[in-house]
Residue frames as a rotation matrix with the C-alpha (Angstrom) as fourth column:
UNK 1
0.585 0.811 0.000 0.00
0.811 -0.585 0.000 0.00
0.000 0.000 -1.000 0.00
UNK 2
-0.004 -0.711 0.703 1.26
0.652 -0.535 -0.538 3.21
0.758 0.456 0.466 -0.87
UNK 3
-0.900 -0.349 -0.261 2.09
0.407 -0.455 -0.792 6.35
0.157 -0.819 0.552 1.81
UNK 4
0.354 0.884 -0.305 -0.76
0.933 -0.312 0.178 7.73
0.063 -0.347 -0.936 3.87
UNK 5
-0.608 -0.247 0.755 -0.58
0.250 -0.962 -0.113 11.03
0.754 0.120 0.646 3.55
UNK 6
-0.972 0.026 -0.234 -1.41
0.182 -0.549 -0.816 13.59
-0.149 -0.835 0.529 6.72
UNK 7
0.514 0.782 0.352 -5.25
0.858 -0.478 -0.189 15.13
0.020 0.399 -0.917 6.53
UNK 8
-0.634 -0.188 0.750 -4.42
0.229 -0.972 -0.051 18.87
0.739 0.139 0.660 5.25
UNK 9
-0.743 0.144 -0.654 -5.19
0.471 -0.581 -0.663 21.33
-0.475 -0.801 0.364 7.31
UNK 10
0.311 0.828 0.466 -8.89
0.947 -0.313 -0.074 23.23
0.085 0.465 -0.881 6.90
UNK 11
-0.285 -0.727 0.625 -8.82
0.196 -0.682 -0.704 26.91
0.938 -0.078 0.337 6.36
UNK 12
-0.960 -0.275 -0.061 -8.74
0.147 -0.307 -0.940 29.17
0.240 -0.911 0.335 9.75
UNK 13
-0.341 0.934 -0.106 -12.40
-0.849 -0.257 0.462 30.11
0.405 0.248 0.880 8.63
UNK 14
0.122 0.802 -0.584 -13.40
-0.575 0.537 0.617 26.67
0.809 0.261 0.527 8.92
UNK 15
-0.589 0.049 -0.806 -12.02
0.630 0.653 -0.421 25.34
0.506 -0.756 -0.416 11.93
UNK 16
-0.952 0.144 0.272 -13.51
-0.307 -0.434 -0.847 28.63
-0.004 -0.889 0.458 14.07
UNK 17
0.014 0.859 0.511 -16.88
-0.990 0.082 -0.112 27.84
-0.138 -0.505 0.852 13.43
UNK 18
-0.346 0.063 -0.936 -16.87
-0.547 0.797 0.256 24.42
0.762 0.601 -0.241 13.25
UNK 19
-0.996 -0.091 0.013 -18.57
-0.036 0.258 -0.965 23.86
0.084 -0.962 -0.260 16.19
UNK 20
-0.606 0.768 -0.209 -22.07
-0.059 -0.305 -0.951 23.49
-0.793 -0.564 0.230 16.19
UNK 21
-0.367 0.358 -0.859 -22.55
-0.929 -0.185 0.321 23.55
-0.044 0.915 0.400 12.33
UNK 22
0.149 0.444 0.883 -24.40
-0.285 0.875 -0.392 21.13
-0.947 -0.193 0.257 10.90
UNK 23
-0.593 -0.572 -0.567 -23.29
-0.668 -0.044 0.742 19.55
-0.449 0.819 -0.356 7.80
UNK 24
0.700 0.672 -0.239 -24.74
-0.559 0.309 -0.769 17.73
-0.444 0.673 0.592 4.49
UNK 25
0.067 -0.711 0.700 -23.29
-0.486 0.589 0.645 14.16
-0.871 -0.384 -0.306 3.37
UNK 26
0.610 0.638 -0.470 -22.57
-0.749 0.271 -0.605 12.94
-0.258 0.721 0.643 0.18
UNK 27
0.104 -0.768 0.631 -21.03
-0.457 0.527 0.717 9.47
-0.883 -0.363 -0.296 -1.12
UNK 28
0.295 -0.026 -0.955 -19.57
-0.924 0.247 -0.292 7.35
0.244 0.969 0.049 -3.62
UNK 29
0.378 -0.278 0.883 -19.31
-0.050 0.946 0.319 3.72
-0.925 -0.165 0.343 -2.95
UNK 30
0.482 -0.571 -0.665 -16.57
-0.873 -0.381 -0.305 3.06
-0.080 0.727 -0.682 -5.50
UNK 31
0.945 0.038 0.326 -15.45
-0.112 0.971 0.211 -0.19
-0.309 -0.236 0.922 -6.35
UNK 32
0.589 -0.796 -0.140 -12.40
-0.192 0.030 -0.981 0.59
0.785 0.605 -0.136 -8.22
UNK 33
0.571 -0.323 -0.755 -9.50
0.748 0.584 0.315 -0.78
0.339 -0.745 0.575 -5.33
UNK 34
-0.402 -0.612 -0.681 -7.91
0.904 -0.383 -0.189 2.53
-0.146 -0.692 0.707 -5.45
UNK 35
0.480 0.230 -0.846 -8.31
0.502 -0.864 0.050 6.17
-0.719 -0.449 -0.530 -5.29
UNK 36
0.285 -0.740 0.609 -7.08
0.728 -0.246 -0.639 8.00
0.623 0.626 0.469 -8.23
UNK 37
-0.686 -0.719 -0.113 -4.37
0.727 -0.673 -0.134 11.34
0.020 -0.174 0.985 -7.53
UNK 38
0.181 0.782 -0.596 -6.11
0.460 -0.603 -0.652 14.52
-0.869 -0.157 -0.469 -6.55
UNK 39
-0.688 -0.381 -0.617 -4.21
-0.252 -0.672 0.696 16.13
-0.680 0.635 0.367 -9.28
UNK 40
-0.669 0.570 0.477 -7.06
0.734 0.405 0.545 13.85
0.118 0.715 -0.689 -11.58
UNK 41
0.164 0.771 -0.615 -9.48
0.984 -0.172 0.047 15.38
-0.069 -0.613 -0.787 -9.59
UNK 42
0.110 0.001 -0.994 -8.47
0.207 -0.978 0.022 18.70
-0.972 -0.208 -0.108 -9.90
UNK 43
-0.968 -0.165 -0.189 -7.90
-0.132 -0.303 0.944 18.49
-0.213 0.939 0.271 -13.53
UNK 44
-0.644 0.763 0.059 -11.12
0.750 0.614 0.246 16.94
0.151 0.203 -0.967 -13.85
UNK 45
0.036 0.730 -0.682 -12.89
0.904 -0.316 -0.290 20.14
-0.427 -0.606 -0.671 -12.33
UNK 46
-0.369 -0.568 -0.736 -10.87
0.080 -0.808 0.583 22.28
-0.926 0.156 0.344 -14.05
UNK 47
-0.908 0.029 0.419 -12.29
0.353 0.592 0.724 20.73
-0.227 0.805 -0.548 -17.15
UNK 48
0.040 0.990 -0.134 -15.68
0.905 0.021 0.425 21.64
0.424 -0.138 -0.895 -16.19
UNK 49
-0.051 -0.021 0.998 -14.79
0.124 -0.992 -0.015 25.15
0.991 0.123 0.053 -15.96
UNK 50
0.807 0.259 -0.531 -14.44
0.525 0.097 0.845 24.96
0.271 -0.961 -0.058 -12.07
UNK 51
0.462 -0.849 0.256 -11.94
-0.092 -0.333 -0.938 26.53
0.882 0.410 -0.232 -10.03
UNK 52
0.775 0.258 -0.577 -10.90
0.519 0.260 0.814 24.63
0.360 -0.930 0.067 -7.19
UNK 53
0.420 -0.290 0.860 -9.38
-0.655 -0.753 0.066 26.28
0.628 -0.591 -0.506 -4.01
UNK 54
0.459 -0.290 -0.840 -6.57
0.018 0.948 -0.317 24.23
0.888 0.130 0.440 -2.33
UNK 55
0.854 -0.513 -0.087 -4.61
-0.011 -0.184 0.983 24.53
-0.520 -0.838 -0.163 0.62
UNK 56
0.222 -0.919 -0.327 -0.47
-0.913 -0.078 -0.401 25.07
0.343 0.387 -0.856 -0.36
UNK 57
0.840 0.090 0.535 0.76
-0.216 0.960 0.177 21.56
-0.497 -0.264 0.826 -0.49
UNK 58
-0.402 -0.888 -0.224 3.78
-0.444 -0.025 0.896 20.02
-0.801 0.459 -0.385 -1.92
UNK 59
0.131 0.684 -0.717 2.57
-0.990 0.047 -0.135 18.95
-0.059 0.728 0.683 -5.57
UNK 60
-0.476 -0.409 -0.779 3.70
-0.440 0.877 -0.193 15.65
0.762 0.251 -0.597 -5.03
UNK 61
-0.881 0.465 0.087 1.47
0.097 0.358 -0.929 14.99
-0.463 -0.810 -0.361 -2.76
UNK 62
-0.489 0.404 -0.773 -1.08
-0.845 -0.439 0.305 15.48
-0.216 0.803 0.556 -5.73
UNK 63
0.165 0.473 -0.865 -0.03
-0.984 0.142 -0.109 12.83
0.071 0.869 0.489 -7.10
UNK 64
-0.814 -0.194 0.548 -0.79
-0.578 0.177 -0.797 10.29
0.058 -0.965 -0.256 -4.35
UNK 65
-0.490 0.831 -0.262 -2.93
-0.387 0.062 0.920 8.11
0.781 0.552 0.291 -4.36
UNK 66
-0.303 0.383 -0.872 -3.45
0.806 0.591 -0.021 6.96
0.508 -0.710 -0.488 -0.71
UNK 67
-0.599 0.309 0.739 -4.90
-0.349 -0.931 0.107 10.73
0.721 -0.194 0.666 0.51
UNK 68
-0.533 0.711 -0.460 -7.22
0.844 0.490 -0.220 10.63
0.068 -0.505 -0.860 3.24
UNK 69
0.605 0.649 -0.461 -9.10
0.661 -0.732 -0.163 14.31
-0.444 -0.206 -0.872 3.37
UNK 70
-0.798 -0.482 0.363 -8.49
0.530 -0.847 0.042 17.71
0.287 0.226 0.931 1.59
UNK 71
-0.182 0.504 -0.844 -10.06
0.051 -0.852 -0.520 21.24
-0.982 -0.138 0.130 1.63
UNK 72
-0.385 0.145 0.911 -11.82
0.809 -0.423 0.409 22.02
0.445 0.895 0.045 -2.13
UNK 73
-0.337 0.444 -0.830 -12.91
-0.040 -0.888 -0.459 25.86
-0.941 -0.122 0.317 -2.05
UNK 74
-0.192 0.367 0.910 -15.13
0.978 0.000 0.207 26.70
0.076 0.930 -0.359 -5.08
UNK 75
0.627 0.269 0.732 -15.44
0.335 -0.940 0.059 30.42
0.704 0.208 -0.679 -3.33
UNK 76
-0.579 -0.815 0.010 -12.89
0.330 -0.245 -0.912 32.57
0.746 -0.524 0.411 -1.13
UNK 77
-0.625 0.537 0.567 -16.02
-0.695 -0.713 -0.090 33.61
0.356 -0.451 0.819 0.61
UNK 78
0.807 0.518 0.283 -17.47
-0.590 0.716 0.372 30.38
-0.010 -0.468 0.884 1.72
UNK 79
0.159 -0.601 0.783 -16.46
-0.659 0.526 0.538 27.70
-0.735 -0.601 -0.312 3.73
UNK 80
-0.637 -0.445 -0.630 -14.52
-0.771 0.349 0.533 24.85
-0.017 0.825 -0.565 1.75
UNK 81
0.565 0.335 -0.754 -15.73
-0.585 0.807 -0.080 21.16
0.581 0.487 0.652 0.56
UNK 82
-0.268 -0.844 0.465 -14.09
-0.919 0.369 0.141 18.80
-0.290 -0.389 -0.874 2.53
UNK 83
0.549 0.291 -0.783 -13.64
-0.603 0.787 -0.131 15.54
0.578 0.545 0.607 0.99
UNK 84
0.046 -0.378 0.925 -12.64
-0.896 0.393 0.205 12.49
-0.441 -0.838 -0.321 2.53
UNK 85
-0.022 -0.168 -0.985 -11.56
-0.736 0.670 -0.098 9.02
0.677 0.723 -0.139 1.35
UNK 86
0.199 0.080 0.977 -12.56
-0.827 0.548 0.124 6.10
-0.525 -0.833 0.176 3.64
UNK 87
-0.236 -0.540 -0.808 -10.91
-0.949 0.307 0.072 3.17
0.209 0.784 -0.585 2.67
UNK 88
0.755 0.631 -0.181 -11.33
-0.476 0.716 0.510 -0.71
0.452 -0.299 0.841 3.22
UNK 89
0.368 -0.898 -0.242 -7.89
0.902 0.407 -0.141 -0.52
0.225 -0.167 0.960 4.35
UNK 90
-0.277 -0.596 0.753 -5.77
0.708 -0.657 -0.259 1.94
0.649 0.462 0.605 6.01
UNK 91
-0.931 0.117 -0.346 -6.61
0.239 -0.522 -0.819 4.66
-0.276 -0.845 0.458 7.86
UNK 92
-0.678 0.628 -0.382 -9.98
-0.734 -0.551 0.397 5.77
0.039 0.550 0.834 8.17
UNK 93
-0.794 -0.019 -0.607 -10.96
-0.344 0.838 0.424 1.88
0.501 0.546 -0.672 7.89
UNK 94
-0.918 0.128 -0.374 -13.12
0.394 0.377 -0.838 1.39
0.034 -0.917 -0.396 10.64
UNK 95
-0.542 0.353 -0.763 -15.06
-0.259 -0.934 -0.247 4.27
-0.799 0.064 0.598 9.37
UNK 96
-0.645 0.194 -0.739 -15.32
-0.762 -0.088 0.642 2.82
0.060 0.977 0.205 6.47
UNK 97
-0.981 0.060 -0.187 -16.63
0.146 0.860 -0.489 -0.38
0.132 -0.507 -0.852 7.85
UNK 98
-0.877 0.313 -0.364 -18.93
-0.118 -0.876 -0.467 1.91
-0.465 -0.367 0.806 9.61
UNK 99
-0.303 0.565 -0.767 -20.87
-0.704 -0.676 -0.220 3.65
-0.643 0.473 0.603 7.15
UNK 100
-0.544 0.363 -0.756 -21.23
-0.676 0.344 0.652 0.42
0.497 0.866 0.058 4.74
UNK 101
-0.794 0.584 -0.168 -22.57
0.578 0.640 -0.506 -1.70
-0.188 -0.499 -0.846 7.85
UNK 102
-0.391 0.610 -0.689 -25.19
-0.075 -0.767 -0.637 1.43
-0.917 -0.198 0.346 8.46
UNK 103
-0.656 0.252 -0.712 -25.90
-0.737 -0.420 0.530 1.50
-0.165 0.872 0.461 4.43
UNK 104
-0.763 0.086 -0.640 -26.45
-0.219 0.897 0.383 -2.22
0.608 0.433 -0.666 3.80
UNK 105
-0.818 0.406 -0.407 -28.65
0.535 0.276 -0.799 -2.30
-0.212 -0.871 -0.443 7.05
UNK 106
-0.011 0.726 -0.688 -30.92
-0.450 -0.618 -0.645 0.80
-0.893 0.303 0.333 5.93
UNK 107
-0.455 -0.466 -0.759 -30.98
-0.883 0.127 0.451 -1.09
-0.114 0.876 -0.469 2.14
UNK 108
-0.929 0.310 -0.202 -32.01
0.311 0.950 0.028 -4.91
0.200 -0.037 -0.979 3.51
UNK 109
-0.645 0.752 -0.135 -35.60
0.121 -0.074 -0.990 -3.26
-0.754 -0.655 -0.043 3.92
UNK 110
0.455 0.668 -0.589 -36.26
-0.736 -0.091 -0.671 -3.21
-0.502 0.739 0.450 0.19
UNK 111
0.002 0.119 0.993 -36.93
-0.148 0.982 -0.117 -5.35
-0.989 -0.146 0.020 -2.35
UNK 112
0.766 0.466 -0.444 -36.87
-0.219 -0.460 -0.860 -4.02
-0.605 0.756 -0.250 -5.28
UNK 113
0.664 -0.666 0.341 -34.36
0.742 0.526 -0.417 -4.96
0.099 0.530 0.842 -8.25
UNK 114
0.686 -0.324 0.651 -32.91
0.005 -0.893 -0.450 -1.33
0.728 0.312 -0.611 -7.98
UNK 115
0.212 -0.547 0.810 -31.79
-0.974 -0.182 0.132 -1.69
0.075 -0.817 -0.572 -4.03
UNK 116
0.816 -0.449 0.364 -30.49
0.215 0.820 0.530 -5.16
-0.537 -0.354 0.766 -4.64
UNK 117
0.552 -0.590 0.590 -27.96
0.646 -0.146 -0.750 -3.14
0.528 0.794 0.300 -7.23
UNK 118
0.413 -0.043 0.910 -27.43
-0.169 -0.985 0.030 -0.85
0.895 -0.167 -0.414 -4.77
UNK 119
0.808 0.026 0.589 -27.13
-0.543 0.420 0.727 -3.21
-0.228 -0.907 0.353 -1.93
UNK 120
0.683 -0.690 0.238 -24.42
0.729 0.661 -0.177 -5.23
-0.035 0.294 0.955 -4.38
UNK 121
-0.099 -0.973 0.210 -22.13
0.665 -0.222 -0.713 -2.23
0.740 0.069 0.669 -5.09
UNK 122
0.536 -0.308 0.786 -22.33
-0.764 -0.573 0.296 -0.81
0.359 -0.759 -0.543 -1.55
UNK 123
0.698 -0.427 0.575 -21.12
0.048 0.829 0.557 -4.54
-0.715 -0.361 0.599 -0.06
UNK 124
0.670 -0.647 0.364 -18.63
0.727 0.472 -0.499 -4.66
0.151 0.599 0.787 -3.17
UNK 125
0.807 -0.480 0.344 -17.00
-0.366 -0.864 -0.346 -0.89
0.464 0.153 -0.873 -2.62
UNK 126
0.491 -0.682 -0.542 -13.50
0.822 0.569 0.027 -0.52
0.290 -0.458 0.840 -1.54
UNK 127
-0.925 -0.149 -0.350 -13.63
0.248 -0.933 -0.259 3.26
-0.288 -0.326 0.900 -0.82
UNK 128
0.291 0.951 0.101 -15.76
0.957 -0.290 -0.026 5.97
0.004 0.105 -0.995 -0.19
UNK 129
-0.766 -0.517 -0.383 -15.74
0.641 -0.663 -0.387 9.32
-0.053 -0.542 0.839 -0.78
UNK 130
-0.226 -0.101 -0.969 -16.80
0.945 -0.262 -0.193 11.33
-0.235 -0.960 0.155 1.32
UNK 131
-0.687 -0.094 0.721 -17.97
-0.014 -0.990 -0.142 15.56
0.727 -0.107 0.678 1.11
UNK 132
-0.156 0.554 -0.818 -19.05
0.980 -0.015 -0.197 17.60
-0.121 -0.833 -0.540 3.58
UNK 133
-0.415 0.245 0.876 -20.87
0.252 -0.895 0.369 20.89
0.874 0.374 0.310 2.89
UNK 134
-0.945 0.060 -0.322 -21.53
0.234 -0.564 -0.792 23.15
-0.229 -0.824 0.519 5.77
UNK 135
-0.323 0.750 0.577 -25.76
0.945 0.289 0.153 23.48
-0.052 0.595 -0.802 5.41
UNK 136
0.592 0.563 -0.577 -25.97
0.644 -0.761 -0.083 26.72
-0.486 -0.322 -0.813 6.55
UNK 137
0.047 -0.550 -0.834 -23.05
-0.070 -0.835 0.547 28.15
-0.996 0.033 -0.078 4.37
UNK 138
-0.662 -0.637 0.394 -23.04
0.242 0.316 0.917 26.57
-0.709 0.703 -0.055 0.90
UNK 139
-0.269 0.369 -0.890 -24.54
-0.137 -0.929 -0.344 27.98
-0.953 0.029 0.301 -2.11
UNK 140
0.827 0.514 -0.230 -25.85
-0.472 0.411 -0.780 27.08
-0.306 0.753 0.583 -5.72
UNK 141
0.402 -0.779 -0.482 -22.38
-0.763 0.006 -0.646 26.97
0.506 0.627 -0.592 -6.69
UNK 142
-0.523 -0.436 0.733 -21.24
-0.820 0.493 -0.292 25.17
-0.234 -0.753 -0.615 -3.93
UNK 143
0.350 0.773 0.529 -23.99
-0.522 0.629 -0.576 22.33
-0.778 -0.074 0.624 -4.78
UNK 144
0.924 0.204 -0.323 -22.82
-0.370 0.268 -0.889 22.47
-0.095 0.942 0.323 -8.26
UNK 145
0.246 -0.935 -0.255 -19.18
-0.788 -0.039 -0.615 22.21
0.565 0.352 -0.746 -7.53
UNK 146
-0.022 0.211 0.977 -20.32
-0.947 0.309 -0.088 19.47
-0.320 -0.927 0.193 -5.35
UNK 147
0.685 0.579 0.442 -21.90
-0.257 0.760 -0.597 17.58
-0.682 0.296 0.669 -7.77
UNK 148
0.539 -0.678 -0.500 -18.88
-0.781 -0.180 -0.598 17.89
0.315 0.713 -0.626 -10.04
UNK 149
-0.163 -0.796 0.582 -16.81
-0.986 0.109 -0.126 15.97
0.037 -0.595 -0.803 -7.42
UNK 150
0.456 0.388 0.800 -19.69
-0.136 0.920 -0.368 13.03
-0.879 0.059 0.473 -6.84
UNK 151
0.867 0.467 -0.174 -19.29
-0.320 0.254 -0.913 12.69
-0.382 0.847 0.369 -10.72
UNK 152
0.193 -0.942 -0.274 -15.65
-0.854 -0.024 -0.520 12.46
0.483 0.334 -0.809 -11.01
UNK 153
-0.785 -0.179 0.593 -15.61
-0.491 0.764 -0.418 9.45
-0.379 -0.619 -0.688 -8.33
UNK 154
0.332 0.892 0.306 -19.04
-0.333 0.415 -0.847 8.34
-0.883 0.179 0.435 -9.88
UNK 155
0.786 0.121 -0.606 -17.35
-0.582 -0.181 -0.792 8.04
-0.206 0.976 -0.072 -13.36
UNK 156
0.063 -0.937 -0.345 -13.79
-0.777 0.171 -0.606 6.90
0.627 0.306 -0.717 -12.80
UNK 157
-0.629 -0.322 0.708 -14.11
-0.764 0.426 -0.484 4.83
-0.146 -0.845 -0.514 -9.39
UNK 158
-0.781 0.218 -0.586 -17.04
0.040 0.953 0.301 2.61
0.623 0.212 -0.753 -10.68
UNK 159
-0.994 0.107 0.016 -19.15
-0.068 -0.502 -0.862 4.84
-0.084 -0.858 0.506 -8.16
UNK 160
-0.238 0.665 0.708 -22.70
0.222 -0.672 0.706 5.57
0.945 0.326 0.012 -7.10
UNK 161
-0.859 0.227 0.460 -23.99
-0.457 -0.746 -0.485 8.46
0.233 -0.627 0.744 -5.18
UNK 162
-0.192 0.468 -0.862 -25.55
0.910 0.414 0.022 8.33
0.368 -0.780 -0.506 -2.34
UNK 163
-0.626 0.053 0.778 -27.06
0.092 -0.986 0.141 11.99
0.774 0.159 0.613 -1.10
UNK 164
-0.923 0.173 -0.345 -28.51
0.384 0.502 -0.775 13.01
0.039 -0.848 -0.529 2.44
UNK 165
-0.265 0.753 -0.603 -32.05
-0.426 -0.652 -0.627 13.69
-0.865 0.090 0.493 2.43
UNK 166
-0.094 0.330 -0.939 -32.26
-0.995 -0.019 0.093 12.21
0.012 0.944 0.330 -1.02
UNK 167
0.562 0.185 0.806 -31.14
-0.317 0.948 0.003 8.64
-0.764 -0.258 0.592 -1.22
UNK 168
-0.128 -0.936 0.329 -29.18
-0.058 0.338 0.939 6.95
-0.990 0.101 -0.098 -3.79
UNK 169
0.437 0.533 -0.724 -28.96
-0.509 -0.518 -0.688 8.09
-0.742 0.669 0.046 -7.83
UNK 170
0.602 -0.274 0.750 -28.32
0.644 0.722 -0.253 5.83
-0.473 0.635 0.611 -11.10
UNK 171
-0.192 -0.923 0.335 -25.46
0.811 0.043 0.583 6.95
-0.552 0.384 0.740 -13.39
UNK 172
-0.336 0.355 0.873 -27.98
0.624 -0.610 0.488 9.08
0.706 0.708 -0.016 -15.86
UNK 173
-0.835 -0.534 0.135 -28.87
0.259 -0.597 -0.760 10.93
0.486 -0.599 0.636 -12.15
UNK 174
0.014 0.992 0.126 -31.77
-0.550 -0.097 0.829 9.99
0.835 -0.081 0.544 -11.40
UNK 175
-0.334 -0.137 0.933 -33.19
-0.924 0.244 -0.295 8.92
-0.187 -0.960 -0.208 -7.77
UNK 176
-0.285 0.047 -0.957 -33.16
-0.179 0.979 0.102 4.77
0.942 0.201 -0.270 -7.74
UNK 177
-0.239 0.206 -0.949 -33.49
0.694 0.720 -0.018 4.40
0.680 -0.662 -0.315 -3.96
UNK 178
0.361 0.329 0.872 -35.05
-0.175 -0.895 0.410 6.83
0.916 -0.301 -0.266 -1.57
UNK 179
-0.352 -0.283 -0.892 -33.42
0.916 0.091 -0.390 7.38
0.191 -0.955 0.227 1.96
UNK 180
0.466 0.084 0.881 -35.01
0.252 -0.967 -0.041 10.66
0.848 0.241 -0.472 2.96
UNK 181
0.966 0.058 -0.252 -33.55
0.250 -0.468 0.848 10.86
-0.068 -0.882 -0.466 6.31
UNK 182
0.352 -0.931 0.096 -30.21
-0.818 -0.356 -0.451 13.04
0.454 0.080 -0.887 6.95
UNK 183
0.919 -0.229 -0.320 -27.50
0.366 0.795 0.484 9.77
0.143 -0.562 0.815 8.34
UNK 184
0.902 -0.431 -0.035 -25.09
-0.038 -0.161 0.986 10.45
-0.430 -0.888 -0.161 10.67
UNK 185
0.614 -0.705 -0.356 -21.28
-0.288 0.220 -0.932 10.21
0.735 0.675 -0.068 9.08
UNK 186
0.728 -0.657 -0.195 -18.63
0.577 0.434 0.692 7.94
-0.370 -0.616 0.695 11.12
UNK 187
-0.004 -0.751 0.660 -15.96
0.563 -0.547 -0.620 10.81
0.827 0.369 0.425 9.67
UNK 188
0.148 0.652 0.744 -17.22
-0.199 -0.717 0.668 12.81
0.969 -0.247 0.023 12.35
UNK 189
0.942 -0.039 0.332 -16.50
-0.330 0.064 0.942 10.45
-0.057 -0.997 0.047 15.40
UNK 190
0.108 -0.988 -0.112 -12.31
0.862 0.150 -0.484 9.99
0.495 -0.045 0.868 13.76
C-alpha cells in the first residue's frame, strides 16, 4: 500500500466555526480498489470550468494516491468542501466499515431490483468518498461544484452516489433508492 498522507489542514475560517454547524453528506461507494491522484481530480474540475481552491501543499502529494481528506474551495467567501476518502484498508478503515454496515442495514428493507444493485455495489466498494458541505453556508455553486466531485468518483471509481435527504442516484442521475432521512457520518466520530 502506498504512503498515507497527513489530513491537510482546513482553512482558519473553517475550523472557528466548526462547532455546532451542521453539515450535508454525500457518497460514492466506488469499487475501483484505489483512489485515483487529486491532481485527476483537480484536472477533472478544471475541465468543467471549475476553479478549485486548495490549501499550499507540496505537488507531489497530488499525485498520491493513498490521501485521506483535503479542503476544495469553489469560493474565497465560503467555507470549503471537505472531501474524505474512507478506505477498506488503512486509515480511516473502521469508518469505512462503519458507514457500509449502516448502508447495507438501511438497504435490507427493500426489495426491489434497484436496491439489490445498490445493496451489491455498496457490499462490493473498496472506498468511499466522502464531502461535507456546511448546510448553513453553501450555495448554488457550492452544490454544483459538489456535484462535479460526486461525478468524477461516480465516473472513474465505478461509483454511485448516495445523497442526504435524497437517497441513492443511477449513473444518468436519477433517484433509484429513496433514503429521505439526513445519516449520521462515522468521519465525524475519527
Amino acid at each position: 500500500m502506498g504512503k498515507e498522507l497527513p489530513i491537510l489542514p482546513t482553512s482558519p475560517q473553517a475550523e472557528e466555526g466548526a462547532k455546532g454547524e451542521s453539515y450535508i453528506y454525500c457518497r460514492v461507494f466506488c469499487g475501483r480498489e484505489n483512489a485515483p491522484p487529486l491532481k485527476l481530480l483537480l484536472d477533472f474540475l478544471k475541465s468543467r470550468g471549475q476553479v478549485p481552491l486548495i490549501p499550499k501543499m507540496d505537488p507531489a502529494a497530488l499525485e498520491e494516491w493513498a490521501w485521506v481528506h483535503i479542503s476544495l474551495g469553489y469560493n474565497r467567501d465560503r467555507k470549503p468542501i471537505q472531501l474524505f476518502c474512507l478506505r477498506d484498508r488503512g486509515t480511516y478503515k473502521e469508518a469505512f466499515e462503519q458507514e457500509q454496515k449502516q448502508f447495507l442495514e438501511r438497504l435490507s428493507v427493500y426489495d426491489d431490483i434497484e436496491a439489490d444493485l445498490v445493496r451489491e455495489h455498496v457490499r462490493r466498494a473498496r472506498f468511499i468518498a466522502t464531502t461535507r458541505l456546511v448546510k448553513d453556508d453553501v450555495t448554488e455553486d457550492g452544490y454544483d461544484f459538489n456535484g462535479w466531485i460526486l461525478e468524477f468518483f461516480q465516473e472513474h471509481c465505478n461509483g454511485i452516489v448516495q445523497m442526504d435527504g435524497k437517497g441513492f442516484f443511477s449513473p444518468k442521475g436519477e433517484l433509484i433508492v429513496e433514503l429521505q432521512d439526513e445519516i449520521s457520518s462515522e468521519i465525524d466520530m475519527v
